[in-house]
LUMZALO-328664 format. One record per atom (N, C-alpha, C, O): y, x, z. Coordinates in steps of 0.1 Angstrom, whole numbers, plus 2048, in hexadecimal, padded with zeros to 3 digits. Each point is the difference from the previous one (the first is absolute). Layout:
! LUMZALO-328664
YXZ...
END
This chain:
! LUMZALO-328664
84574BE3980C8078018048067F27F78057F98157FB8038048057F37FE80E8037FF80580B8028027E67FA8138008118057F98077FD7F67F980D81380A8087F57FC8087F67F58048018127FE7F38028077F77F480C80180180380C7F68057EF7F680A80380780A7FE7FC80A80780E7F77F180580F7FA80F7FF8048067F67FD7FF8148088137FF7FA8037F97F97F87FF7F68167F78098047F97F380180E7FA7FF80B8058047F27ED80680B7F580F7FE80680580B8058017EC7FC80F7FE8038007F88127F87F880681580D7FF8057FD80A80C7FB8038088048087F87EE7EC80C7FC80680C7FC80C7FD7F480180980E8048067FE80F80C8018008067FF7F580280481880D80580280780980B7FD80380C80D8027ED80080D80D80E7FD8028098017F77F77FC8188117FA80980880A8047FE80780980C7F97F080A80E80B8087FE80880C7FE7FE7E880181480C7FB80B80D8098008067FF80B7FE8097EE80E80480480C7FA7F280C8008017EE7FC7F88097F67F88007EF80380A7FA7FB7EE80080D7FD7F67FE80D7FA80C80080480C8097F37F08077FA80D8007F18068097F98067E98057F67FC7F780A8037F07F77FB7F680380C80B7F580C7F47F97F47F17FC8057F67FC7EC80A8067F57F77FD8067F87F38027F47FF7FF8177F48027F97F97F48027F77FD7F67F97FE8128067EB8008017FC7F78027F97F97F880A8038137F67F08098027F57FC7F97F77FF81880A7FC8007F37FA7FF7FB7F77FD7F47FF8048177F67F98017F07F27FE8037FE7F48007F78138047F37FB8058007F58017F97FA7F780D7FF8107FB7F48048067F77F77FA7F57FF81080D7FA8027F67F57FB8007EE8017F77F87FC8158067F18047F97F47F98017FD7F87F77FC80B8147F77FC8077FD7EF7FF7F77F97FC8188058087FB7F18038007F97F47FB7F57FF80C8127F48037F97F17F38017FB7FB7F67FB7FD8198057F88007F87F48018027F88017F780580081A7F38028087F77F17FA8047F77F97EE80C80B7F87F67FF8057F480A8007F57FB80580C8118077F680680C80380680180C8038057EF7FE8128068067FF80680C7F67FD80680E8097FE8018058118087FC80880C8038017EA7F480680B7F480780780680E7FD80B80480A7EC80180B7FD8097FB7F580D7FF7F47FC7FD80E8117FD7F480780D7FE80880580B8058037E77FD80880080680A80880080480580B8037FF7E780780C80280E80080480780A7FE7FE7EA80A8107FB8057FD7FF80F8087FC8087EF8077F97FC7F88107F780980C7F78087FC80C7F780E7FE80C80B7F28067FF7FD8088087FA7F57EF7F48067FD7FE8077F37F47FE7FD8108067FE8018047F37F180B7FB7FE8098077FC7F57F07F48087FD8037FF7F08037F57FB7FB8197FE7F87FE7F37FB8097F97FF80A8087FD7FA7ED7F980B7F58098087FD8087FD7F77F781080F80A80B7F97F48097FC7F580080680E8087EF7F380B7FB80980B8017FB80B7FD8127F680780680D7FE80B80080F8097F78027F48138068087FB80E80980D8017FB80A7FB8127F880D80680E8078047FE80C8097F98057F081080080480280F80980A8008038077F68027F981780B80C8037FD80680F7F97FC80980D80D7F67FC80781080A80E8008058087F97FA7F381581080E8037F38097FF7F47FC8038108127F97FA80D80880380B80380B8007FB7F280D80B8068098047F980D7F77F48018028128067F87FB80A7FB7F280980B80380580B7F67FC7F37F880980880580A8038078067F87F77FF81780780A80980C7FF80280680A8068017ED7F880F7FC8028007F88087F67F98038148058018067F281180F8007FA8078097FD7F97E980280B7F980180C80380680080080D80C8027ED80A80980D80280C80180A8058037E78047F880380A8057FC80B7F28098057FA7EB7FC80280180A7F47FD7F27F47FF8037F58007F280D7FF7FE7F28087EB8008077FD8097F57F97EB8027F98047FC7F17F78037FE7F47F97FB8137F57F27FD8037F97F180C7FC7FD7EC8047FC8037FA7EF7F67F58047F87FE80980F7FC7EA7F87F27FB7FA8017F38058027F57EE7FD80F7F38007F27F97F48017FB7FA8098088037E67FE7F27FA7F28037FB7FD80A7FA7FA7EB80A7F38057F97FA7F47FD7FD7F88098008067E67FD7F97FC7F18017FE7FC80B7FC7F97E98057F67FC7FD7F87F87FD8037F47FF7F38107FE7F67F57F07F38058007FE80C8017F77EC7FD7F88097FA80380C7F98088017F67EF80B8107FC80A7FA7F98057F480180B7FA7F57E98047F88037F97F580D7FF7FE8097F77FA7F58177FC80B8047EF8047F57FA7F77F98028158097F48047F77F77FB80A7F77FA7FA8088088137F47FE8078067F380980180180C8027F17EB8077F68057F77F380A7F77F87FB80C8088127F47FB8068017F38027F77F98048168037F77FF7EE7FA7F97FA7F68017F47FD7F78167FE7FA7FD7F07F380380A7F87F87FC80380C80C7F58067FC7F87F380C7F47FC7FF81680080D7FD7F580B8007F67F87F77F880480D8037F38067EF7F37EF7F97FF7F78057F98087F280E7F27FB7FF7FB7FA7F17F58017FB8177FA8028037F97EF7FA8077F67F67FC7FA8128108058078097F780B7FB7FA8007FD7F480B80081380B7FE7FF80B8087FE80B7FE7FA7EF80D80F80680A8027FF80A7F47F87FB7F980C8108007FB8057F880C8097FB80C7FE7FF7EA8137FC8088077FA7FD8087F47F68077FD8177F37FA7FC8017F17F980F7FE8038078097F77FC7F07FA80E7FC8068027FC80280C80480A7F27EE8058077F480D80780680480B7FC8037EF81080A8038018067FC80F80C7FE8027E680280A8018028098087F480C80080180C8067F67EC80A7F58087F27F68077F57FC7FB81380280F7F47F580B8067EF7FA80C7FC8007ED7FF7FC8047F48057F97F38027F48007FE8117F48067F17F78038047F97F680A7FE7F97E97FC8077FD7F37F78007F38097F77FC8078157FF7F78037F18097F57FA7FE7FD7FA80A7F88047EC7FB7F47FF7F28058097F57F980180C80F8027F48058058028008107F680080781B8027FF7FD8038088017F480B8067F77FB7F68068107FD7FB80E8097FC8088027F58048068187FF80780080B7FD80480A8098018097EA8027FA7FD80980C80980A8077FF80180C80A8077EF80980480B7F380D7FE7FD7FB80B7FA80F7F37FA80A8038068077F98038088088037FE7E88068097FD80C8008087FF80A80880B7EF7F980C7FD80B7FE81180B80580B8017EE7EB8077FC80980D7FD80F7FC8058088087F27FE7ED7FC8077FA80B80D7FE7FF80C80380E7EA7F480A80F7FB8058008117FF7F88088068187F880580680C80F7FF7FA8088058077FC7F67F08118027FE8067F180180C7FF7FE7EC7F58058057F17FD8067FE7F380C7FB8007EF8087F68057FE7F67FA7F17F58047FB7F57F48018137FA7F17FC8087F580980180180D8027F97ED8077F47FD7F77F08027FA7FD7F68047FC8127FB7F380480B7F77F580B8038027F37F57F68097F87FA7F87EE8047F57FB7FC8177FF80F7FA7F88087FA7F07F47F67F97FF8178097FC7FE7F17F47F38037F77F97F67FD8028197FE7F87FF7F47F38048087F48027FC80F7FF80D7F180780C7FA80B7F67F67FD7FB80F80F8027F780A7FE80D80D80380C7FD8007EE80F8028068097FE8098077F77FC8017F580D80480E80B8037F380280C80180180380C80380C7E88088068078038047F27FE7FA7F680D81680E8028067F17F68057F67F780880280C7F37F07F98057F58068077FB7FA8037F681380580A80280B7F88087F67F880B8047FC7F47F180180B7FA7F67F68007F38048007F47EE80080F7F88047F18047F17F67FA7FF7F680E7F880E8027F97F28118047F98077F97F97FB81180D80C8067F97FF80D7FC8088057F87EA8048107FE80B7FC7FE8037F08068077F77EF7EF8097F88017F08067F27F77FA7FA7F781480280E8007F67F880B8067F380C8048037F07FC7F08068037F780A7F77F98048027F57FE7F78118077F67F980F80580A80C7FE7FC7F280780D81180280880580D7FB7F78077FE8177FF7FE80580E8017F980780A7FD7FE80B80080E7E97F780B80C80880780A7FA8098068127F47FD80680380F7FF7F58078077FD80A7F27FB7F37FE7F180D7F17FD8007FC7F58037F88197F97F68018057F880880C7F58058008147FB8087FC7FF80B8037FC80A80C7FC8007EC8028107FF7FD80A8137F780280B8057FF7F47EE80580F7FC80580580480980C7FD7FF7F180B80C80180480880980F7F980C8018047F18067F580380D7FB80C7FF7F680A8078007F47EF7F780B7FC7F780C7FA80580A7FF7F97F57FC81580E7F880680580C80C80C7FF8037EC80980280480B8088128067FE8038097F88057F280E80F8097FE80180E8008068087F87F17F98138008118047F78097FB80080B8067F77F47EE7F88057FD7F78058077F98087FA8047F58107F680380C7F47FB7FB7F78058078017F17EC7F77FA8007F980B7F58078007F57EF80980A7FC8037EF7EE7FB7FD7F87FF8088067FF7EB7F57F87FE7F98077F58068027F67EF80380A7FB8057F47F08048047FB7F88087FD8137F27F58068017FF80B80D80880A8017ED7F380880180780C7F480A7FD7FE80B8067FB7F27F37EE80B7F68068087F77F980A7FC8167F480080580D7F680A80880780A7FD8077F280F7F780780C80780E8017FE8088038087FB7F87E78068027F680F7F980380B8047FD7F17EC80B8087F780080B8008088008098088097EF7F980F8038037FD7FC8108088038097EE7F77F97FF7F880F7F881080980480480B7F28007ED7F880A80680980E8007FD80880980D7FC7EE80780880480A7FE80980680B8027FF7EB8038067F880B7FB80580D8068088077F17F37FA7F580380C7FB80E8027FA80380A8078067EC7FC81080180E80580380180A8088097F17F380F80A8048047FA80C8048088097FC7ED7FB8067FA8107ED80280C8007FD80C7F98067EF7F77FE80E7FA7F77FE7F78008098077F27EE7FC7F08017F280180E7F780780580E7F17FC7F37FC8107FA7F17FE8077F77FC7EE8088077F67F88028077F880F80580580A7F97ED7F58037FA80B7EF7FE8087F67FC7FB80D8088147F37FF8077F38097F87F77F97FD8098127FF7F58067FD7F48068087F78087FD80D7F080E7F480280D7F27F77FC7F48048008127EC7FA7FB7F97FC7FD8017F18027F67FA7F78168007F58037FA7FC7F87F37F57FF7FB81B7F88028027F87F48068037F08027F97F680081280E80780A7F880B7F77F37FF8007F480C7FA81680D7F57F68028077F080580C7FF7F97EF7F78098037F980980480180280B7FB8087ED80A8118017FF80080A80A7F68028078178047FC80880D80280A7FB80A8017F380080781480880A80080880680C8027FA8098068147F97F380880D7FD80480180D8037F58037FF8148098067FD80D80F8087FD8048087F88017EF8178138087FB80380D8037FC80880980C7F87EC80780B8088048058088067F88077FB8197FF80980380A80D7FC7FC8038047F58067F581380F7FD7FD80680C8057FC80680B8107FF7EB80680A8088107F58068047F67FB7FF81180E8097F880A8118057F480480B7FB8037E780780E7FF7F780D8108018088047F77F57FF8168068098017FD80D80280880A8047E87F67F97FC80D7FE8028057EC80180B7FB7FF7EA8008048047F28078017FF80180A7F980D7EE80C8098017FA80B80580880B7FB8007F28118088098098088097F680A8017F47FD80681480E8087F480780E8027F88038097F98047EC80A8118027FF80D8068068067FF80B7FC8067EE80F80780880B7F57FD8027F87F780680A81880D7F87FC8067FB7F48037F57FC7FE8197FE8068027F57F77F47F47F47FF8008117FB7F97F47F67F78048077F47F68017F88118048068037FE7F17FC8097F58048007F57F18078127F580A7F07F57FB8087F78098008057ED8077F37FC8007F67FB7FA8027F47FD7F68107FF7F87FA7F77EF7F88007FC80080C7FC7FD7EE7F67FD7FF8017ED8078077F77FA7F38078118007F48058117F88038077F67FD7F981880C80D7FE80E80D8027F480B7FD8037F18097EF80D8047FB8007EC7F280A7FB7FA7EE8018058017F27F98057F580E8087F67FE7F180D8108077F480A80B8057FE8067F77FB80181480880F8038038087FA7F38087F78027F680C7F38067FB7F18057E88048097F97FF7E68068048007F38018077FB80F7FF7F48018068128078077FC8078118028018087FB8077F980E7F08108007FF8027F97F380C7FF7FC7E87F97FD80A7F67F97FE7F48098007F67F97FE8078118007F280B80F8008018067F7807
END
């Protein structure tokens, strides 16, 4: 079985997601995957992708899910949002895909903490797969080995690109600025004061894997008409929201 790292990386590369910016738009996933498939060790294929069975290699997925604010009901004191939540490997410290990898296929760098496998090593056994609790491993059927996110490390450290297109594709094509990518071991850094001013949260910290990456959770929404006062008949010193719709509807 492969060994993790003995000591803390010095650095903790990762990323920290802010579900209250993020609107779901998978334009992450699709940069991922066309990244990926240009410059990965093998493409990340497509089986049957026109036809009623459709399967293939994604390393970056978003789900969505209605939810209800806690202690609220629907209707009555509060009311149901949509949170987009994107995921990928974590790149966890105590990562139990690395540690099940019969190969050592599996593996996490010491200098700077990113998991990733070594295709040539790996099998395809399907046991890290089973191992992570977040499904963040990836089966790639054409090249039979496991696939997932590397952080983008041949754009991280690659010097030959403008240093605003060294990092993660996923972070660099984000619209909404929801993606940020940096040092998670420095207190100092723009990602780690992120995560100290919003709350950042660990996904599943039951399971004792302690992720890298971060999850900003949303905000309380305040409701349209608690900010911006109700309307009087009268429109015409209205201001703030209701005083810009009123302007734009008397020029219709």
């Amino acid at each position: 079985m492969t060994s993790l790292p003995g000591l803390p990386t010095p650095k903790k590369l990762g990323l920290v997601i802010d579900l209250d910016t993020c609107v779901g738009c998978h334009a992450c996933v699709v940069n991922c995957k066309e990244w990926n498939t240009g410059g990965y060790g093998a493409a990340l294929s497509d089986q049957d992708p026109y036809g009623a069975e459709v399967s293939g290699a994604w390393l970056n997925r978003v789900h969505s899910f209605e939810v209800v604010p806690e202690g609220e009901v629907v209707g009555e004191a509060g009311e149901a949002r949509i949170v987009h939540f994107p995921k990928s490997c974590l790149h966890c410290e105590a990562a139990p895909c690395v540690t099940v990898c019969p190969t050592g296929a599996s593996y996490k760098r010491a200098d700077d903490g990113i998991v990733l496998v070594e295709e040539d090593k790996c099998i395809g056994c399907g046991l890290c797969a089973w191992a992570c609790p977040y499904g963040a491993r990836e089966m790639d059927l054409a090249a039979g080995v496991m696939k997932k996110c590397t952080l983008c490390i041949d754009r991280i450290y690659n010097e030959t690109l403008e240093e605003a297109d060294r990092t993660p594709a996923c972070v660099r094509t984000c619209p909404a600025n929801a993606r940020h990518f940096g040092d998670l071991g420095d207190p100092g850094s723009e990602v780690s004061k992120l995560v100290a001013e919003r709350g950042g949260i660990d996904l599943m910290p039951e399971q004792g894997t302690r992720p890298v990456n971060k999850y900003l959770p949303p905000r309380k929404r305040t409701p349209l008409d608690a900010s911006a006062g109700l309307l009087s008949e009268d429109t015409t010193d209205a201001t703030g929201f209701f005083g810009w719709l009123d302007k734009m509807l008397d020029r219709i």
